[in-house]
N, C-alpha and C positions, 0 to 999 in steps of 0.2 A: 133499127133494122137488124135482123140476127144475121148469123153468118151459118153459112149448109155446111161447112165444111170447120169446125172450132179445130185450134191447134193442139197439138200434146200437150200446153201445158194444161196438169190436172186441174186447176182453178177453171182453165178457161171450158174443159171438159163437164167441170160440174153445171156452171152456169149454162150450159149448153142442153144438158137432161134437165134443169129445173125449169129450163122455157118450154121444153116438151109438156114436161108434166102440167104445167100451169096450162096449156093449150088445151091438152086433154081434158082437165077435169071443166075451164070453159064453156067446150063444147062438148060436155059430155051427153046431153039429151038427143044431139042432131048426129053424134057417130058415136054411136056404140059398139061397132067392133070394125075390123080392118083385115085385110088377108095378108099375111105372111110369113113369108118361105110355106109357103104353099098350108100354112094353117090359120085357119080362123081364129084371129085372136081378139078377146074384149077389150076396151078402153083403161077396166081394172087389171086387167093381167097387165099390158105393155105397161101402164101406169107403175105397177112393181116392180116389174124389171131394170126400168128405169130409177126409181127409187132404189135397188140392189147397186147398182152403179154409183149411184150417190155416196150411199152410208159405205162400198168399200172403198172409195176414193177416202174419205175423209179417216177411215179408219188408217189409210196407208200415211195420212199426215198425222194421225195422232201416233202410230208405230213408229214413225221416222224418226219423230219428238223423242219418243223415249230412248231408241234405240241410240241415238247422238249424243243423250245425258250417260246410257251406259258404258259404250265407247270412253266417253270423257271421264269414267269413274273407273272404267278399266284402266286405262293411260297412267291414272293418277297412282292408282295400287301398283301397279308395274313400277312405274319411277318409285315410291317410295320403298318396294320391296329387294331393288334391285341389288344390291349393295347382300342383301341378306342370303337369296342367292346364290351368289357368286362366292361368296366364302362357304358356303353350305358344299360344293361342289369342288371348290380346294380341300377343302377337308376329307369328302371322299378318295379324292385322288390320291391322295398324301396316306390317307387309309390304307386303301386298297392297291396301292400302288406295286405294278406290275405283275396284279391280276385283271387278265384281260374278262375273264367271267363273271367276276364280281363286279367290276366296273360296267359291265354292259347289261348286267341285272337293274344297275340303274340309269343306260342309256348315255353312258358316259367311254370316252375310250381314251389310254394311257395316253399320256405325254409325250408326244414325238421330242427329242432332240438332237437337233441336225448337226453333226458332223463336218467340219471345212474337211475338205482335201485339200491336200499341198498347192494345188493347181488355184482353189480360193484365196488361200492363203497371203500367196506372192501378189495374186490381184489385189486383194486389199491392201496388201500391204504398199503397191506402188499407189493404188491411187490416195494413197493416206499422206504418201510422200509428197504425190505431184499435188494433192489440196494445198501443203504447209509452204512448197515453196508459190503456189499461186497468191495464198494469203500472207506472206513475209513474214511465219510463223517463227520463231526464234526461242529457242533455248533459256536457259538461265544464265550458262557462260556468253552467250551469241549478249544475252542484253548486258552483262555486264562489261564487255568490252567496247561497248559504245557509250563515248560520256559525251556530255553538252560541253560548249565553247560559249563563253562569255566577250562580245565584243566592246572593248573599256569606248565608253564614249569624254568628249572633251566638257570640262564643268560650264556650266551655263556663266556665261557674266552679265549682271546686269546692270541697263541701260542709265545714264545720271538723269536722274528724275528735275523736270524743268524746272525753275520756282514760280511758286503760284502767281498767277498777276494782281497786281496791288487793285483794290478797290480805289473805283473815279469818287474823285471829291466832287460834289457840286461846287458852279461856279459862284463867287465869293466866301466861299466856304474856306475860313484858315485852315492851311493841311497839320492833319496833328501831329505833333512829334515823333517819330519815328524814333524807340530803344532803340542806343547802340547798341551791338552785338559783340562789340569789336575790347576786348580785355584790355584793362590797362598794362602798358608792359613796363616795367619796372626795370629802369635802367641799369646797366651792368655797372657794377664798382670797377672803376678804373685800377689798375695796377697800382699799388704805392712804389715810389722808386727808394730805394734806399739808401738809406742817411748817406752823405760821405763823410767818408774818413777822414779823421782833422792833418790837415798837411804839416809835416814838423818843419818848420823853416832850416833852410840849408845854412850850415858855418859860415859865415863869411868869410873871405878871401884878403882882404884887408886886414895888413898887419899892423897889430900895435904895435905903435912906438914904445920900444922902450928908455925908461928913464935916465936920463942923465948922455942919455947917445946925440950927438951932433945930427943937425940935419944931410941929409945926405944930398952934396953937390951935385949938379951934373954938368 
């Protein structure tokens, strides 16, 4: 079923004159012509007309076509020319610089440069200050006056490590000798005491008799 009333879009516009036309040419034996806008028109005239709507619709999709490849081929020379350009147009300036005449011969105008007033100045210059102290911006003396501290920490000690546990013997199993570990310690040489001195025996106190003396009475 068609629709009396097709949407703007041109697709739906064409399909909309090519059901016309196909109707027309149909019935072309039983109406051959139709009144409108107040003139008598043939089957083969509207039939054109309608066909003119056709080929410029499709003409406006092949124009679009192209027109979007050219667009796209212009973008691409601009980007790649850009650069060439813009030094083309330094170079004039730099030429012709401060002639307003010659510069504007090719559409070009001098170099404005702007000027602080004092009134700039002090602005900038506080809000340059109040950025540094916002950012705790510092100096080269300001950083050298600030050194690191090292806090000594106490050396690690470590723990006596358990002794491993002895593997279980199965039962009847002789346990096997266990190396001693333990050194032999080799007894200390005892002090030598030394020698004593030969004792000279004392004089005796006993008097000899001498000879030829009587014994003494008492």
């Amino acid at each position: 079923m068609g629709n009396n009333t097709p949407n703007n879009n041109r697709i739906d516009q064409i399909t909309s004159d090519q059901s016309l036309i196909a109707g027309f040419i149909k019935h072309a034996s039983g109406l051959t012509s139709m009144a409108i806008l107040g003139a008598t028109q043939t089957t083969k005239d509207i039939v054109a007309t309608l066909q003119s709507r056709i080929d410029s619709a499709r003409a406006v999709d092949t124009t679009r076509a192209a027109w979007q490849v050219a667009v796209q081929a212009d973008r691409a020379l601009r980007d790649k020319t850009k650069t060439f350009v813009s030094v083309v147009k330094q170079s004039l300036l730099a030429t012709f610089a401060g002639q307003l005449d010659a510069l504007a011969d090719f559409g070009l105008t001098a170099r404005h440069v702007h000027v602080a007033t004092p009134a700039e100045k002090l602005a900038a210059a506080a809000k340059a200050k109040a950025t540094r102290e916002a950012r705790h911006t510092m100096g080269s003396k300001q950083k050298a006056a600030i050194k690191g501290t090292v806090t000594p920490t106490a050396p690690a000690t470590s723990s006596p490590t358990a002794p491993a546990p002895s593997p279980v013997q199965p039962v009847g199993t002789p346990a096997a000798p266990v190396p001693s570990t333990t050194q032999p310690v080799t007894p200390a040489a005892a002090p030598i005491a030394p020698a004593p001195s030969p004792v000279t025996p004392a004089p005796s106190q006993t008097a000899t008799p001498i000879a030829g003396a009587a014994p003494r009475v008492s």
